[in-house]
N, C-alpha and C positions, 0 to 999 in steps of 0.2 A: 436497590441494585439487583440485578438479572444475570444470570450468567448459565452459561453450558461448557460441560467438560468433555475435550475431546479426547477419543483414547485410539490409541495404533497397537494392533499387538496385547490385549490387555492391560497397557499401561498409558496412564494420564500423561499426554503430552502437552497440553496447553488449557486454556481457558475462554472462552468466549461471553463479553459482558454486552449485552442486548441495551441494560437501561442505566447507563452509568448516571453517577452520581457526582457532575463535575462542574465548576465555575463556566457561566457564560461564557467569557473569557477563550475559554481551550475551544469555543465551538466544539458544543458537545457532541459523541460519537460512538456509536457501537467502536470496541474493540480487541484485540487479542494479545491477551497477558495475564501472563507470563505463557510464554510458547518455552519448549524446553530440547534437546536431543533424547533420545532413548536412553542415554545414561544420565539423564538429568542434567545436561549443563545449559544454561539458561543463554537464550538466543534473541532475548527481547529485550529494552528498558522503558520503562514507563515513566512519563514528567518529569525526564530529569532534570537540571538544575541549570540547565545552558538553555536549554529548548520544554518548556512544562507543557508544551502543546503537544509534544512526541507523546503519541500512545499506542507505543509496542507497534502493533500492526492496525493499521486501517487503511480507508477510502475517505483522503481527505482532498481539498479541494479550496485553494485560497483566494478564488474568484467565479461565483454560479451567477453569471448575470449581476455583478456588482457589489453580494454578498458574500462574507468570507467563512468559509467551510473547511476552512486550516485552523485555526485560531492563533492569537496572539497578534500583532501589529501586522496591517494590511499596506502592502506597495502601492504609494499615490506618484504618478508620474508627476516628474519636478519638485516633488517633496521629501518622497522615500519612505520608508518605516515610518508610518504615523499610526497613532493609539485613535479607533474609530469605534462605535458602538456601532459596526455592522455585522453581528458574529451571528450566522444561523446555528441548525440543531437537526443533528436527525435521528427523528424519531421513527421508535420501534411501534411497527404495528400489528407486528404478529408472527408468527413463524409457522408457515406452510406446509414443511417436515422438516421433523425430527428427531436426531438417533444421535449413538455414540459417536456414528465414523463422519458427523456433520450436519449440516441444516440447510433449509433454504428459509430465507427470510424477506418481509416486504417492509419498505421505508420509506418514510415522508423525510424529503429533504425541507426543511421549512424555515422561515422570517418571520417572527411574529406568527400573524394567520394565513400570512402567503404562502405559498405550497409551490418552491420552485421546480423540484424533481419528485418523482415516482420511484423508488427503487426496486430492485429484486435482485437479490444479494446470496450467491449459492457460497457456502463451504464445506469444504471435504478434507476428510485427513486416511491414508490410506498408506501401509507398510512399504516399502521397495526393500528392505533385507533386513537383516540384525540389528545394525546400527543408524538405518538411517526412513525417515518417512516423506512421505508429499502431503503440503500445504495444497489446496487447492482455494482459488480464491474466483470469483467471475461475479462481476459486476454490470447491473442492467441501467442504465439510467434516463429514465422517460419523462418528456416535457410533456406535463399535461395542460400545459395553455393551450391559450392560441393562437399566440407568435410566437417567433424564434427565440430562442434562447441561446445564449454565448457562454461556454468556458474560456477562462485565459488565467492567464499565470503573472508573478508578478514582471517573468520576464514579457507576457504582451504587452504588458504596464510599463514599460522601460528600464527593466532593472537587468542587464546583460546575463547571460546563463544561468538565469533562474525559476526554469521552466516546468518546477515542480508541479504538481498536483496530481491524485489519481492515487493510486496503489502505492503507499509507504512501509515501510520496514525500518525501525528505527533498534539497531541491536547496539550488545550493551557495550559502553567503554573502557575500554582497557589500557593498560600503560602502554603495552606496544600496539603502534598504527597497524590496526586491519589490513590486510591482504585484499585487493580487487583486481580483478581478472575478468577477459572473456578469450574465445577463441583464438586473437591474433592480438592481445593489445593487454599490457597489465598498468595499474598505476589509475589513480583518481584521473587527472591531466587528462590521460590516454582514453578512457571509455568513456567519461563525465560528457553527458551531451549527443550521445550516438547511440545507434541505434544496432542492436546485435540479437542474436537467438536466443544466447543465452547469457549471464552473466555472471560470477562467483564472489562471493563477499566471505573472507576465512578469519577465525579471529582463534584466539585458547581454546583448542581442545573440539572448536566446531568449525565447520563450510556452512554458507546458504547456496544453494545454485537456483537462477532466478530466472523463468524462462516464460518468454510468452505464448500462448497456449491457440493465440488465433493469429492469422495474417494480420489485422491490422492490433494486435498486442504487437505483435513483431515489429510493428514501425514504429511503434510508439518509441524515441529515445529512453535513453538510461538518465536518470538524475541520481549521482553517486556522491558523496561523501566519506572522506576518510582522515583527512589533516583536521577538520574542524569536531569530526563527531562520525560516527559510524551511522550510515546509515544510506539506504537501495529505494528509489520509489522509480515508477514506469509512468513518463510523461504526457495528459492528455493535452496539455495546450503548450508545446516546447517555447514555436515561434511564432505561431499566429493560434490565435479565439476558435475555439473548436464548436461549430452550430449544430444546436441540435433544435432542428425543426419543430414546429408547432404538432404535435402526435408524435414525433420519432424518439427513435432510442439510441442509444452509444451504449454499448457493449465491449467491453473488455474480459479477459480471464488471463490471470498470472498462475504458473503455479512454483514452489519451491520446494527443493531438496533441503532438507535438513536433516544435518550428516556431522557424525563422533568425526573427530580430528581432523586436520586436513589435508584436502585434500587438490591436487593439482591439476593444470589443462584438461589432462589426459583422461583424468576418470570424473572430473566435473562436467565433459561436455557428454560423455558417456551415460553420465545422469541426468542431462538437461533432455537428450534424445528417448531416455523410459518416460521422462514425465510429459511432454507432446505428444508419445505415439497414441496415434488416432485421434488426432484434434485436429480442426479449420487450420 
Protein backbone atom coordinates (compact mmCIF):
# COMPACT_ATOMS: atom_id res chain seq x y z
CA UNK A 1 0.00 0.00 0.00
CA UNK A 2 1.00 3.58 -1.33
CA UNK A 3 -0.13 6.60 -0.06
CA UNK A 4 0.57 10.66 0.13
CA UNK A 5 -0.28 12.96 2.92
CA UNK A 6 -1.92 16.01 2.26
CA UNK A 7 -1.39 19.05 4.44
CA UNK A 8 -3.26 22.82 4.44
CA UNK A 9 -1.88 25.25 6.65
CA UNK A 10 0.88 22.93 8.07
CA UNK A 11 -1.42 20.53 9.15
CA UNK A 12 -2.38 16.88 7.85
CA UNK A 13 -5.70 16.90 6.61
CA UNK A 14 -6.11 13.73 4.74
CA UNK A 15 -4.45 10.90 3.17
CA UNK A 16 -4.11 9.65 -0.37
CA UNK A 17 -3.61 5.76 -1.00
CA UNK A 18 -2.36 5.33 -4.89
CA UNK A 19 -1.94 1.26 -4.47
CA UNK A 20 -4.49 -0.11 -2.11
CA UNK A 21 -4.59 -3.21 -0.83
CA UNK A 22 -8.12 -4.43 -1.41
CA UNK A 23 -10.54 -7.49 -2.47
CA UNK A 24 -11.35 -7.67 -6.26
CA UNK A 25 -14.70 -7.40 -5.04
CA UNK A 26 -14.59 -3.47 -4.04
CA UNK A 27 -13.15 -2.88 -7.71
CA UNK A 28 -10.13 -1.83 -6.49
CA UNK A 29 -9.10 2.17 -6.45
CA UNK A 30 -7.04 4.90 -5.65
CA UNK A 31 -8.45 6.67 -2.62
CA UNK A 32 -8.93 9.46 0.07
CA UNK A 33 -8.95 8.42 3.60
CA UNK A 34 -9.43 9.47 6.12
CA UNK A 35 -9.95 13.40 4.84
CA UNK A 36 -10.43 15.36 8.22
CA UNK A 37 -11.57 19.45 9.09
CA UNK A 38 -8.70 21.60 10.47
CA UNK A 39 -9.74 20.71 13.81
CA UNK A 40 -9.66 17.17 13.10
CA UNK A 41 -13.12 16.00 12.85
CA UNK A 42 -13.14 13.24 10.43
CA UNK A 43 -15.36 13.81 7.00
CA UNK A 44 -14.86 10.42 5.29
CA UNK A 45 -15.87 6.60 6.15
CA UNK A 46 -14.23 3.89 4.54
CA UNK A 47 -15.95 0.13 3.81
CA UNK A 48 -18.41 0.43 6.05
CA UNK A 49 -20.53 -2.11 6.98
CA UNK A 50 -23.89 -1.16 4.78
CA UNK A 51 -21.79 -0.46 1.63
CA UNK A 52 -17.75 -2.12 1.99
CA UNK A 53 -17.28 -0.70 -1.60
CA UNK A 54 -17.63 3.09 -0.15
CA UNK A 55 -14.03 4.33 0.00
CA UNK A 56 -14.06 7.62 1.60
CA UNK A 57 -13.54 9.59 -1.70
CA UNK A 58 -12.90 8.50 -5.23
CA UNK A 59 -13.66 8.15 -8.98
CA UNK A 60 -15.75 5.22 -9.19
CA UNK A 61 -17.77 4.12 -11.78
CA UNK A 62 -20.38 1.00 -12.06
CA UNK A 63 -20.51 0.56 -15.65
CA UNK A 64 -17.11 1.40 -18.27
CA UNK A 65 -18.29 -0.39 -21.31
CA UNK A 66 -19.90 -3.25 -19.35
CA UNK A 67 -17.27 -3.38 -16.64
CA UNK A 68 -17.95 -2.51 -13.12
CA UNK A 69 -15.55 0.16 -11.58
CA UNK A 70 -17.97 0.65 -8.32
CA UNK A 71 -17.61 -2.68 -6.85
CA UNK A 72 -19.90 -4.82 -5.17
CA UNK A 73 -23.16 -6.18 -7.09
CA UNK A 74 -23.64 -4.91 -10.64
CA UNK A 75 -27.45 -3.65 -12.03
CA UNK A 76 -28.52 -6.36 -14.77
CA UNK A 77 -31.73 -5.01 -16.44
CA UNK A 78 -34.81 -7.53 -15.41
CA UNK A 79 -32.67 -9.02 -12.99
CA UNK A 80 -31.32 -6.38 -10.57
CA UNK A 81 -28.43 -6.69 -7.94
CA UNK A 82 -26.59 -9.67 -9.23
CA UNK A 83 -23.12 -10.98 -7.72
CA UNK A 84 -20.88 -10.93 -11.33
CA UNK A 85 -17.23 -11.42 -11.74
CA UNK A 86 -17.02 -8.30 -13.76
CA UNK A 87 -15.04 -5.92 -11.32
CA UNK A 88 -12.23 -3.96 -13.01
CA UNK A 89 -8.99 -2.17 -11.19
CA UNK A 90 -7.34 0.90 -11.46
CA UNK A 91 -4.13 0.99 -11.64
CA UNK A 92 -1.52 3.40 -10.46
CA UNK A 93 1.09 4.23 -12.80
CA UNK A 94 2.87 6.89 -11.67
CA UNK A 95 2.60 10.21 -10.34
CA UNK A 96 3.57 13.13 -12.56
CA UNK A 97 3.96 15.68 -9.60
CA UNK A 98 4.33 15.70 -6.50
CA UNK A 99 4.14 17.82 -3.26
CA UNK A 100 2.34 18.55 0.09
CA UNK A 101 -0.59 20.72 -1.28
CA UNK A 102 -1.32 17.56 -4.07
CA UNK A 103 -0.42 15.51 -7.08
CA UNK A 104 -1.19 14.81 -10.51
CA UNK A 105 -1.38 11.18 -11.25
CA UNK A 106 -1.73 8.67 -14.46
CA UNK A 107 -4.15 5.65 -14.41
CA UNK A 108 -5.00 2.47 -16.18
CA UNK A 109 -8.40 1.82 -15.85
CA UNK A 110 -8.26 -2.04 -16.62
CA UNK A 111 -10.11 -5.79 -17.16
CA UNK A 112 -7.84 -8.20 -16.86
CA UNK A 113 -5.35 -7.06 -19.81
CA UNK A 114 -7.89 -4.87 -21.40
CA UNK A 115 -7.09 -1.31 -20.84
CA UNK A 116 -10.61 0.52 -20.95
CA UNK A 117 -9.66 4.05 -19.81
CA UNK A 118 -6.45 6.27 -19.71
CA UNK A 119 -6.55 8.40 -16.83
CA UNK A 120 -5.00 11.70 -15.41
CA UNK A 121 -6.12 12.44 -12.26
CA UNK A 122 -5.10 16.10 -10.54
CA UNK A 123 -5.50 16.78 -6.67
CA UNK A 124 -5.05 19.76 -4.60
CA UNK A 125 -5.71 20.71 -1.24
CA UNK A 126 -5.22 24.50 -0.58
CA UNK A 127 -6.28 26.77 2.80
CA UNK A 128 -9.60 29.32 2.37
CA UNK A 129 -9.37 30.51 6.25
CA UNK A 130 -8.86 29.10 9.76
CA UNK A 131 -11.14 26.58 9.73
CA UNK A 132 -11.85 25.62 6.65
CA UNK A 133 -9.86 24.18 3.15
CA UNK A 134 -10.57 23.05 -0.76
CA UNK A 135 -10.48 19.43 -1.93
CA UNK A 136 -9.61 19.77 -5.35
CA UNK A 137 -10.46 16.93 -7.48
CA UNK A 138 -10.34 16.79 -11.77
CA UNK A 139 -10.54 14.03 -13.58
CA UNK A 140 -9.46 13.11 -17.22
CA UNK A 141 -10.67 10.04 -18.64
CA UNK A 142 -9.25 8.87 -22.13
CA UNK A 143 -10.43 6.01 -24.56
CA UNK A 144 -7.49 4.73 -25.90
CA UNK A 145 -9.26 2.23 -28.31
CA UNK A 146 -10.67 2.49 -31.29
CA UNK A 147 -14.20 2.55 -30.81
CA UNK A 148 -16.37 4.27 -28.80
CA UNK A 149 -16.69 3.56 -25.55
CA UNK A 150 -20.14 3.96 -23.23
CA UNK A 151 -20.53 5.09 -19.50
CA UNK A 152 -23.91 4.33 -17.80
CA UNK A 153 -25.17 3.84 -14.61
CA UNK A 154 -27.26 1.39 -13.20
CA UNK A 155 -29.98 3.78 -13.73
CA UNK A 156 -29.18 3.41 -17.83
CA UNK A 157 -29.49 -0.17 -16.87
CA UNK A 158 -33.17 0.18 -15.60
CA UNK A 159 -32.88 0.84 -12.07
CA UNK A 160 -34.90 4.34 -11.65
CA UNK A 161 -32.83 7.24 -9.94
CA UNK A 162 -29.71 5.57 -9.74
CA UNK A 163 -27.56 7.36 -11.72
CA UNK A 164 -24.49 7.27 -9.64
CA UNK A 165 -20.97 7.01 -10.96
CA UNK A 166 -18.08 9.63 -11.21
CA UNK A 167 -16.86 11.67 -8.26
CA UNK A 168 -18.12 9.98 -4.83
CA UNK A 169 -17.77 11.26 -1.20
CA UNK A 170 -19.00 8.86 1.16
CA UNK A 171 -18.92 10.78 4.77
CA UNK A 172 -19.27 9.18 8.04
CA UNK A 173 -22.62 8.21 9.88
CA UNK A 174 -24.14 9.62 12.42
CA UNK A 175 -27.10 9.11 14.58
CA UNK A 176 -28.59 12.25 13.46
CA UNK A 177 -29.57 12.40 9.39
CA UNK A 178 -27.12 14.81 7.58
CA UNK A 179 -28.26 18.10 6.53
CA UNK A 180 -28.45 18.54 2.40
CA UNK A 181 -28.93 21.69 0.84
CA UNK A 182 -28.30 23.78 -2.17
CA UNK A 183 -29.05 27.28 -3.22
CA UNK A 184 -33.08 26.99 -3.59
CA UNK A 185 -33.96 23.35 -2.36
CA UNK A 186 -33.01 21.43 1.04
CA UNK A 187 -33.79 17.68 1.76
CA UNK A 188 -32.45 14.42 -0.10
CA UNK A 189 -36.11 14.22 -2.13
CA UNK A 190 -35.44 17.96 -3.13
CA UNK A 191 -31.79 18.05 -4.64
CA UNK A 192 -31.30 14.06 -5.27
CA UNK A 193 -31.19 13.85 -9.16
CA UNK A 194 -30.54 17.64 -10.20
CA UNK A 195 -28.44 19.51 -11.26
CA UNK A 196 -27.18 22.82 -9.26
CA UNK A 197 -23.75 24.92 -8.78
CA UNK A 198 -23.23 23.94 -5.75
CA UNK A 199 -24.44 21.64 -3.07
CA UNK A 200 -23.90 21.37 0.94
CA UNK A 201 -23.64 18.05 2.87
CA UNK A 202 -23.48 19.24 7.15
CA UNK A 203 -23.28 16.65 9.54
CA UNK A 204 -21.45 16.97 13.71
CA UNK A 205 -19.33 19.62 13.88
CA UNK A 206 -18.58 19.75 9.79
CA UNK A 207 -20.10 21.25 6.23
CA UNK A 208 -18.92 19.81 2.82
CA UNK A 209 -19.77 22.42 -0.01
CA UNK A 210 -19.67 20.67 -3.22
CA UNK A 211 -19.25 22.52 -6.46
CA UNK A 212 -18.55 21.97 -9.86
CA UNK A 213 -15.61 23.64 -11.08
CA UNK A 214 -16.38 23.31 -15.16
CA UNK A 215 -19.60 24.05 -17.24
CA UNK A 216 -20.25 20.64 -17.89
CA UNK A 217 -19.32 19.58 -13.98
CA UNK A 218 -22.19 21.90 -13.64
CA UNK A 219 -24.60 19.83 -15.49
CA UNK A 220 -23.63 16.89 -14.22
CA UNK A 221 -26.73 16.07 -11.62
CA UNK A 222 -26.22 15.64 -7.87
CA UNK A 223 -26.56 11.80 -6.57
CA UNK A 224 -27.37 12.55 -2.73
CA UNK A 225 -27.94 10.25 0.03
CA UNK A 226 -29.02 10.82 3.36
CA UNK A 227 -31.99 8.60 4.85
CA UNK A 228 -30.07 5.37 3.88
CA UNK A 229 -26.26 6.65 4.49
CA UNK A 230 -24.56 9.84 3.94
CA UNK A 231 -23.04 10.40 1.09
CA UNK A 232 -22.52 13.43 -2.39
CA UNK A 233 -21.21 11.90 -5.70
CA UNK A 234 -21.72 14.16 -9.26
CA UNK A 235 -23.34 12.18 -12.05
CA UNK A 236 -21.56 11.02 -15.45
CA UNK A 237 -24.24 8.91 -16.78
CA UNK A 238 -27.70 10.21 -14.92
CA UNK A 239 -30.10 9.19 -17.71
CA UNK A 240 -28.54 8.12 -20.59
CA UNK A 241 -24.59 6.13 -21.58
CA UNK A 242 -22.16 9.02 -21.66
CA UNK A 243 -19.60 8.21 -25.14
CA UNK A 244 -16.45 8.76 -25.05
CA UNK A 245 -15.13 8.45 -28.56
CA UNK A 246 -12.38 6.36 -29.90
CA UNK A 247 -9.26 9.08 -28.86
CA UNK A 248 -11.51 11.48 -26.76
CA UNK A 249 -11.66 12.34 -23.25
CA UNK A 250 -14.39 13.40 -20.48
CA UNK A 251 -13.21 15.67 -18.12
CA UNK A 252 -14.57 16.63 -15.05
CA UNK A 253 -13.30 18.77 -11.89
CA UNK A 254 -15.38 18.93 -8.43
CA UNK A 255 -14.00 20.83 -5.89
CA UNK A 256 -15.08 20.91 -1.95
CA UNK A 257 -15.19 23.09 0.91
CA UNK A 258 -14.40 21.50 3.98
CA UNK A 259 -15.54 23.36 6.93
CA UNK A 260 -15.51 23.20 11.33
CA UNK A 261 -19.39 23.42 12.15
CA UNK A 262 -22.01 24.16 10.19
CA UNK A 263 -22.77 26.04 8.23
CA UNK A 264 -26.01 27.43 6.33
CA UNK A 265 -27.25 28.72 2.54
CA UNK A 266 -25.83 31.94 3.20
CA UNK A 267 -22.19 31.22 3.83
CA UNK A 268 -22.07 27.71 1.90
CA UNK A 269 -22.96 29.36 -1.30
CA UNK A 270 -20.34 32.12 -0.40
CA UNK A 271 -17.89 29.22 -0.27
CA UNK A 272 -18.93 27.26 -3.29
CA UNK A 273 -18.40 31.06 -5.21
CA UNK A 274 -14.17 31.22 -3.67
CA UNK A 275 -13.74 27.73 -4.79
CA UNK A 276 -14.88 28.17 -8.81
CA UNK A 277 -13.40 31.67 -9.05
CA UNK A 278 -11.55 31.47 -12.09
CA UNK A 279 -12.59 28.18 -13.53
CA UNK A 280 -14.44 26.99 -17.04
Amino acid sequence: MTATALRVAGRTVGRYVHRPDLPGRLSPRPYLHPLTTLAGVPVTEFMPGDHLHHLGVSVAVPDVGGRNFWGGRTYVRDRGPTELDDHGVQEHLGLLRGGPDGFTEELSWRFGDLELLRERRTVTARALGPDRWALDVTFALANPGDRELTIGSPATNGRPGAGYGGFFWRAPAEPERARVFTADAEGEEAVHGRAADWLALSGEGWTLVFAGATGASRRDPWFVRTAEYPGVGSSLAWARRLPVPAGGTVTRRIATAVADGRLGPAEAGALARRLVEGSG
